[in-house]
VEXMI-767534 format. One record per residue: x negated, z, y negated of N, C-alpha, C, CB in turn; residue in one letter. Coordinates in steps of 0.02 Angstrom, whole numbers, plus 50000, padded with zeros to 5 digits. Glycine has a CB too. Example, Ala and Ser with C-alpha at 12.3 -4.5 7.8 and 13.67 -1.06 7.14 Angstrom:
BEGIN
n.east;n.up;n.north;ca.east;ca.up;ca.north;c.east;c.up;c.north;cb.east;cb.up;cb.north;tise
49340;50390;50284;49385;50390;50225;49340;50390;50165;49435;50452;50224;a
49358;50354;50112;49316;50357;50053;49355;50394;49998;49296;50286;50030;s
END
This chain:
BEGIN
n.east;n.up;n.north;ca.east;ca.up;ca.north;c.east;c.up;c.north;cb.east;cb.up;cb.north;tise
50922;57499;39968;50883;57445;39998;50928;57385;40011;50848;57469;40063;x
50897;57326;39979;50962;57266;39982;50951;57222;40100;50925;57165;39880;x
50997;57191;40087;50980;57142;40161;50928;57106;40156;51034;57089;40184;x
50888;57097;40116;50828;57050;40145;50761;57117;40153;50802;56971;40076;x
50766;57159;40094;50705;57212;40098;50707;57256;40173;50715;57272;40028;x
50784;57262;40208;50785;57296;40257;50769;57256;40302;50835;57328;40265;x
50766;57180;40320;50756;57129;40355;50688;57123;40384;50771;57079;40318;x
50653;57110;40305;50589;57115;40300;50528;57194;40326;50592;57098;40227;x
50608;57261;40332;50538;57299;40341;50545;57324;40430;50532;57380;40275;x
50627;57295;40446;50614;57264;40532;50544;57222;40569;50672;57205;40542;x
50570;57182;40530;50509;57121;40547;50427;57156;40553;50507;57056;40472;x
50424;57191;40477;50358;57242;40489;50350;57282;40529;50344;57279;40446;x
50394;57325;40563;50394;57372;40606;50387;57338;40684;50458;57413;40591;x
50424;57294;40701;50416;57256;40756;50361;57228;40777;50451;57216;40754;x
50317;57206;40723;50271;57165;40724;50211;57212;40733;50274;57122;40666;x
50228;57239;40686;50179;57308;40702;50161;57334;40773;50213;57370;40673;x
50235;57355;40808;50246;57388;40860;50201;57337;40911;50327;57400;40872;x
50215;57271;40919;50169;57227;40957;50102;57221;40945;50189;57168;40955;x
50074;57208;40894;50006;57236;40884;49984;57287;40918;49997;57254;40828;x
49992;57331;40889;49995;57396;40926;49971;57401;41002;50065;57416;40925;x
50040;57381;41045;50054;57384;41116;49982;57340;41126;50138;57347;41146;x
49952;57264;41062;49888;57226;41104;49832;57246;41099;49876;57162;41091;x
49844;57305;41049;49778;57337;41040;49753;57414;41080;49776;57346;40962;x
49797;57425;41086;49798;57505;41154;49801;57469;41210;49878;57573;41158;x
49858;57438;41215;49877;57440;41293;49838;57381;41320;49962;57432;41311;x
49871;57306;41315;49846;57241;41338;49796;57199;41289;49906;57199;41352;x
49724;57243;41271;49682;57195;41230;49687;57129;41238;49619;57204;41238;x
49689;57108;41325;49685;57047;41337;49735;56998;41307;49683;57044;41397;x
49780;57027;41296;49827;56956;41274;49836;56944;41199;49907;56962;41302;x
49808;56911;41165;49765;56907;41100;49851;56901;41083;49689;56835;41079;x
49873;56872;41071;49947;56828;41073;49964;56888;41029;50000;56811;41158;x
49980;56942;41053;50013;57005;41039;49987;57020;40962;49992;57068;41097;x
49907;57046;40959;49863;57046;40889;49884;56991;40842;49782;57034;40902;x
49907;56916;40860;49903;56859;40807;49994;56890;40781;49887;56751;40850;x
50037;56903;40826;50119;56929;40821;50093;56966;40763;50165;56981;40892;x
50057;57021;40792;50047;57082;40723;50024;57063;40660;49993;57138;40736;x
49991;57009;40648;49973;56976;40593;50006;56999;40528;49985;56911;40605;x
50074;56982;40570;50127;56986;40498;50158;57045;40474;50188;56943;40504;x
50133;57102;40519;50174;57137;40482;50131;57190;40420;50217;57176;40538;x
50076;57181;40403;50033;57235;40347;50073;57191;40272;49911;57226;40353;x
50059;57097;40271;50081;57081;40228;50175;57107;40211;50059;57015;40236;x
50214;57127;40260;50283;57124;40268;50282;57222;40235;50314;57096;40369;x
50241;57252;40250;50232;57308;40239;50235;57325;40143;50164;57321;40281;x
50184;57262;40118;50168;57242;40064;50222;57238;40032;50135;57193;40064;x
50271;57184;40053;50355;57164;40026;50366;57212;40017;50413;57132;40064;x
50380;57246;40082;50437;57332;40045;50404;57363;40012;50467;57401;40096;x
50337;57388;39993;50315;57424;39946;50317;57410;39882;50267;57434;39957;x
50322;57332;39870;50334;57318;39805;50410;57323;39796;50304;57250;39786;x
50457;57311;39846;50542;57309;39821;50562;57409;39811;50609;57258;39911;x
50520;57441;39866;50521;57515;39854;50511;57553;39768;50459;57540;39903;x
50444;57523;39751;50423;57534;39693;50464;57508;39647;50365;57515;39686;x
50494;57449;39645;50540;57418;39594;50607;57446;39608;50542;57338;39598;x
50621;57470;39640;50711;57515;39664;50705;57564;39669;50753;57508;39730;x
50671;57625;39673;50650;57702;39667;50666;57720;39607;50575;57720;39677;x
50714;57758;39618;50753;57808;39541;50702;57852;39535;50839;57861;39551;x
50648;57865;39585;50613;57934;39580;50542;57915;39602;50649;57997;39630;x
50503;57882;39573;50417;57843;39585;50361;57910;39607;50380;57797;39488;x
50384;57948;39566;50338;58030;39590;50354;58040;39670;50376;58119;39541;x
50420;58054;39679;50434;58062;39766;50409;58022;39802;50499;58057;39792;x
50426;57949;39786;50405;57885;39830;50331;57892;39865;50404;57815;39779;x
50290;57896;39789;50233;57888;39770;50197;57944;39836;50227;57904;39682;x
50210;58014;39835;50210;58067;39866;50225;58096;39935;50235;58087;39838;x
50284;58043;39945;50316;58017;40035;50256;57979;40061;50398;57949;40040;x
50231;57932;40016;50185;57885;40057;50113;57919;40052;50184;57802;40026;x
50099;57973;40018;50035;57984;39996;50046;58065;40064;50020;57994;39884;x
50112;58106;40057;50110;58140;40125;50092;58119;40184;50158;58158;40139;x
50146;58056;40197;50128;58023;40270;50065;57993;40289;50170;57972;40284;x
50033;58000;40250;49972;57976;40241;49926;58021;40275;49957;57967;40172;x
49931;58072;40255;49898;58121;40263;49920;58154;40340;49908;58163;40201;x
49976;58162;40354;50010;58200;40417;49994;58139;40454;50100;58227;40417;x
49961;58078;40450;49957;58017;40489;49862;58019;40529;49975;57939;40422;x
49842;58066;40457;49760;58076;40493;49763;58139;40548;49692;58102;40423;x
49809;58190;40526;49826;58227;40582;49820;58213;40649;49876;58240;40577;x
49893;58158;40648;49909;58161;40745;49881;58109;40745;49993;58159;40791;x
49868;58058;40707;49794;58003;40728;49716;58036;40769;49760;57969;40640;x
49711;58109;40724;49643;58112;40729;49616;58095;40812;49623;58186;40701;x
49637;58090;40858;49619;58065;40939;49577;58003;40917;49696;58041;40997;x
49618;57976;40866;49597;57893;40864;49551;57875;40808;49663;57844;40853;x
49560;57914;40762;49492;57923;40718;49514;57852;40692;49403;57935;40762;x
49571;57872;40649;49595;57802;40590;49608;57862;40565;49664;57727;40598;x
49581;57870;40489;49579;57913;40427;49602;57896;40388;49532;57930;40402;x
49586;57828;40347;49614;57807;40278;49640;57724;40298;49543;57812;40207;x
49720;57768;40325;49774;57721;40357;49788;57658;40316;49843;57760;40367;x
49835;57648;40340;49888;57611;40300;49916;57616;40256;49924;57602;40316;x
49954;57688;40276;49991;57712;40208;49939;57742;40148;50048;57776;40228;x
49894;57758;40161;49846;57758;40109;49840;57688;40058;49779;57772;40146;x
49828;57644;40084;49839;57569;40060;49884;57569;40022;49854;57519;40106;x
49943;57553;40057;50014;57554;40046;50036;57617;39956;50051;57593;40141;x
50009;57667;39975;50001;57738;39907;49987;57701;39837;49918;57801;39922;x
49911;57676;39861;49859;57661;39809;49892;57597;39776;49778;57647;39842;x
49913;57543;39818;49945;57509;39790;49996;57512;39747;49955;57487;39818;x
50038;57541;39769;50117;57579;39733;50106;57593;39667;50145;57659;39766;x
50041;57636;39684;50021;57674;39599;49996;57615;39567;49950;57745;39593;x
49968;57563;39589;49937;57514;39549;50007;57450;39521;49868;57478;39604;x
50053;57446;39566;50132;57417;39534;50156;57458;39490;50194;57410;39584;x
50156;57521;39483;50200;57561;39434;50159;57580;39365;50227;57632;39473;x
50102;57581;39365;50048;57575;39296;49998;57532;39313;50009;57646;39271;x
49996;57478;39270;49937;57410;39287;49889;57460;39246;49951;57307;39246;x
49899;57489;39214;49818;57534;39179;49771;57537;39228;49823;57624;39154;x
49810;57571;39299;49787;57600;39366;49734;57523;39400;49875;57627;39425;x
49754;57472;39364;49744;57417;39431;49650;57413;39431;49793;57315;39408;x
49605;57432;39393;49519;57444;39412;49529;57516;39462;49457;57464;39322;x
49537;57577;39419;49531;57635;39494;49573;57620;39551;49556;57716;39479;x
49620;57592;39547;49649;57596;39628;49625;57524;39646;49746;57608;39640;x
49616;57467;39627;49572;57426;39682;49491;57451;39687;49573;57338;39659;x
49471;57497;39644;49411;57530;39668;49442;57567;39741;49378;57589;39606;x
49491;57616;39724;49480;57669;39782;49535;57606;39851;49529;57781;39752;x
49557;57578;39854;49559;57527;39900;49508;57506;39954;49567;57480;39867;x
49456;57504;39924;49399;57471;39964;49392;57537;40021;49317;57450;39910;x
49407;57602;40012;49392;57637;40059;49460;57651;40136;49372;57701;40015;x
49494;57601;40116;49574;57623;40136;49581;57556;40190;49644;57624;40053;x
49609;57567;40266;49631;57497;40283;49635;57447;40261;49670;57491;40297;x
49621;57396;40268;49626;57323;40244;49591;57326;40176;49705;57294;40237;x
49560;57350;40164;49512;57378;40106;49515;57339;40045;49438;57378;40128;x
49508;57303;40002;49516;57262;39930;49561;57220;39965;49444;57219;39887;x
49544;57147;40028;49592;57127;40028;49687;57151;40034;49567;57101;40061;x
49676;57213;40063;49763;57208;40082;49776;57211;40001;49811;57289;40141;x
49740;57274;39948;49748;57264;39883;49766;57227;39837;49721;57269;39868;x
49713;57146;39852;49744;57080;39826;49802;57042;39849;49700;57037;39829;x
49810;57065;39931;49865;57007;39951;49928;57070;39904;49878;56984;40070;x
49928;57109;39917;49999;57137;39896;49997;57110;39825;50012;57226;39900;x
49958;57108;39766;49956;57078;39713;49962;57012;39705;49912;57092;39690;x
49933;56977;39769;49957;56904;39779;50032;56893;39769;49940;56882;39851;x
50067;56939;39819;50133;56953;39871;50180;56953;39802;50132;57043;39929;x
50160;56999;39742;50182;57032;39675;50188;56954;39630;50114;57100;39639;x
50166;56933;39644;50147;56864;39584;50179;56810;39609;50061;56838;39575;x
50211;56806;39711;50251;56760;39709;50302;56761;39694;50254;56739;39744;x
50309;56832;39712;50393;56860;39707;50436;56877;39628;50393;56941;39749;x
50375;56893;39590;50427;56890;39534;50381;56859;39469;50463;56974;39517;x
50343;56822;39480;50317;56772;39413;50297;56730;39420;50277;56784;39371;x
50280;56678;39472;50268;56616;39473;50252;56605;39552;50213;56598;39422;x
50269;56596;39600;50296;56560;39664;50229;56525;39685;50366;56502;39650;x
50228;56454;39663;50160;56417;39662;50080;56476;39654;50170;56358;39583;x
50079;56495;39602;50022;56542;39584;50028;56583;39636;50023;56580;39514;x
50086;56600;39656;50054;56645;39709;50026;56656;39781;50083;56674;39710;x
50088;56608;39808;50035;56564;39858;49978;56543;39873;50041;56525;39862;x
49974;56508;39787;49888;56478;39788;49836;56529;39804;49862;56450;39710;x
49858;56592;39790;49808;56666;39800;49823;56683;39864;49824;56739;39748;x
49861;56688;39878;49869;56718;39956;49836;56662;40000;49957;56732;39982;x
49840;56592;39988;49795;56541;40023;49729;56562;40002;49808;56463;40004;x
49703;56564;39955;49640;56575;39932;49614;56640;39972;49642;56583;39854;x
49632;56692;39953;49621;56747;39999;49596;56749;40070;49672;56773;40002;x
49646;56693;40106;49633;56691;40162;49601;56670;40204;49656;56687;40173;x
49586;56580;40166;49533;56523;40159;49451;56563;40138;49565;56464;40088;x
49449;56590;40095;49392;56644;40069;49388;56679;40140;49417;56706;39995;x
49414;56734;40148;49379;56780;40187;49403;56770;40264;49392;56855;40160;x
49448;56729;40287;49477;56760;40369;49494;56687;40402;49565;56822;40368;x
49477;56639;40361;49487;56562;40389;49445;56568;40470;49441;56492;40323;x
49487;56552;40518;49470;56541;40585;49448;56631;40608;49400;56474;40589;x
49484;56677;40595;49499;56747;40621;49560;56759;40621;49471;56800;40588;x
49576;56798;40673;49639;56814;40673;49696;56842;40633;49637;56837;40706;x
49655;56844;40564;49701;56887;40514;49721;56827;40489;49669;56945;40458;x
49701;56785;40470;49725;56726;40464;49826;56709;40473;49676;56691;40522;x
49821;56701;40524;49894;56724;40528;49936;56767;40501;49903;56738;40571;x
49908;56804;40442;49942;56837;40427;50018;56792;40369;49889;56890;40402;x
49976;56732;40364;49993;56674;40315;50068;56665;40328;49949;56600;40328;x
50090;56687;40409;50158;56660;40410;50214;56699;40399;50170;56633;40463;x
50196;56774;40367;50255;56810;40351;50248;56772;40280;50254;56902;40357;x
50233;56749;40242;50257;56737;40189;50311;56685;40184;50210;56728;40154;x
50305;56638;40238;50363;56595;40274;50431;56651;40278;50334;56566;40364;x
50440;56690;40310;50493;56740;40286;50504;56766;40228;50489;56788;40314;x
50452;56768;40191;50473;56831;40134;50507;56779;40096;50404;56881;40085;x
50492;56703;40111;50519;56656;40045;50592;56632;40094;50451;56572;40013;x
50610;56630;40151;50698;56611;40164;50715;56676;40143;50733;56590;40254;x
50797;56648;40143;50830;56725;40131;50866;56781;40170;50872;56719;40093;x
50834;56768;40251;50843;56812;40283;50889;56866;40265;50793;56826;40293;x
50917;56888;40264;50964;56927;40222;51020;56936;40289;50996;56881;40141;x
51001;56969;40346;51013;57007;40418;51049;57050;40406;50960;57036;40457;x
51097;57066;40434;51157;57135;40441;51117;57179;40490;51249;57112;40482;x
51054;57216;40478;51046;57256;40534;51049;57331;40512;50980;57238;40570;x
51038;57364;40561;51071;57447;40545;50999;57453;40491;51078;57526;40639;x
51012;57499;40429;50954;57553;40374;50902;57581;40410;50989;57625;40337;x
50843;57545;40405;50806;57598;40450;50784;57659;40405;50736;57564;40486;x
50803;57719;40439;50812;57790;40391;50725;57796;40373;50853;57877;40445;x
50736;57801;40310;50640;57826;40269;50615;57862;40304;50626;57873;40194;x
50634;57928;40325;50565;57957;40355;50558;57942;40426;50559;58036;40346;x
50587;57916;40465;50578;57882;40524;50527;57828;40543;50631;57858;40534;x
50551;57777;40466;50509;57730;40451;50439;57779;40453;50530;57690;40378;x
50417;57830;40425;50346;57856;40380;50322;57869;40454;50347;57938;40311;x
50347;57904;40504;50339;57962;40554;50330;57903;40629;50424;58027;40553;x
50365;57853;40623;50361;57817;40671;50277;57748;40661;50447;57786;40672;x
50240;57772;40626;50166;57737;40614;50127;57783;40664;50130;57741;40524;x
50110;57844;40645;50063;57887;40685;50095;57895;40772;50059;57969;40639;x
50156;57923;40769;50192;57927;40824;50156;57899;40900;50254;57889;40803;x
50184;57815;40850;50214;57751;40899;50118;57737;40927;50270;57657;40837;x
50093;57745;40898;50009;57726;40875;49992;57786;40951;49969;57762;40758;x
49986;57864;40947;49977;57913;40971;49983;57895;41056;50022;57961;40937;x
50062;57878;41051;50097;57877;41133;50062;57817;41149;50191;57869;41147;x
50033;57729;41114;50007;57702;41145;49933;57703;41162;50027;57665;41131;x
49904;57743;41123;49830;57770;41141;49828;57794;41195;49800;57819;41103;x
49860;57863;41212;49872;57866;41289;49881;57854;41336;49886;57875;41305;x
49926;57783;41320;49973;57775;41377;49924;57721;41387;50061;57762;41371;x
49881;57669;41343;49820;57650;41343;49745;57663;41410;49811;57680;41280;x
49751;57737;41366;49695;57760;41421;49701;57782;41468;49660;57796;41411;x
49780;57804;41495;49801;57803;41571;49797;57748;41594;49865;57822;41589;x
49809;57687;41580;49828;57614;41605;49756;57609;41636;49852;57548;41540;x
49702;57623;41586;49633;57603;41608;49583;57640;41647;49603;57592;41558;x
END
């Protein structure tokens, strides 16, 4: 994993983590939800630099399609089924064979962020390694189309990161930590949620 992909999947995790905390713990402070914005698209980045740097696409493919699954497990309290990393799976398979790209933006629509997260990561794919302009123009489009004046909206400003070169000396965050720390982190704030209230 180079310094900007590990940069970028901080930023996701952090961002995440605040979401999170505004959606269990402090609904009220919207602030927190607009923070989280950025990190599903940032999620997007590493799945495409994962898929393009994986000596081994079957494992990858299989890490994210496990955690996926061990994620409906200790979720089930919260009754989120077809996560993220489900998303995140379907996509992967759709970067590593474009044959895949009709069935997996079919089976997308049933998965978090449902067709859109599908297109922005294909957006995300088209800035990063074939035309910059074009891709933007889709990820604006996307957003202008479906979430203009909603809070997903914001999701617009991780792409402001993904394009400096951030390229941070911070410690590897270890893979399955990364996989294990989604359901986890999610679990302890549901609770700690419905104690608060």
């Amino acid at each position: 994993m180079n310094l900007k992909t590990n940069t970028i999947k901080w930023l996701a995790m952090v961002t995440m983590t605040i979401d999170h905390i505004g959606y269990y713990v402090f609904p009220e402070y919207i602030i927190l939800r607009l923070i989280g914005r950025l990190a599903f698209p940032c999620f997007l980045f590493t799945t495409i630099q994962g898929v393009k740097q994986t000596a081994n696409f079957p494992m990858y493919f299989l890490r994210l399609l496990g955690m996926a699954l061990v994620s409906v497990i200790l979720m089930s309290p919260i009754r989120i089924y077809w996560n993220i990393l489900f998303s995140l799976a379907i996509f992967a398979l759709s970067l590593k064979d474009k044959r895949l790209f009709l069935p997996t933006l079919f089976l997308s629509y049933f998965t978090e962020y449902s067709v859109y997260g599908f297109l922005l990561g294909w957006a995300i794919k088209i800035m990063l390694d074939k035309d910059r302009i074009q891709g933007i123009v889709f990820i604006l489009a996307l957003h202008l189309g479906l979430y203009f004046g909603s809070i997903q909206f914001f999701a617009l400003i991780a792409v402001v990161f993904m394009l400096l070169p951030m390229e941070w000396r911070l410690p590897r965050f270890p893979k399955w930590l990364g996989y294990l720390y989604y359901p986890i982190h999610q679990v302890i704030l549901f609770w700690l949620g419905s104690f608060i209230k």
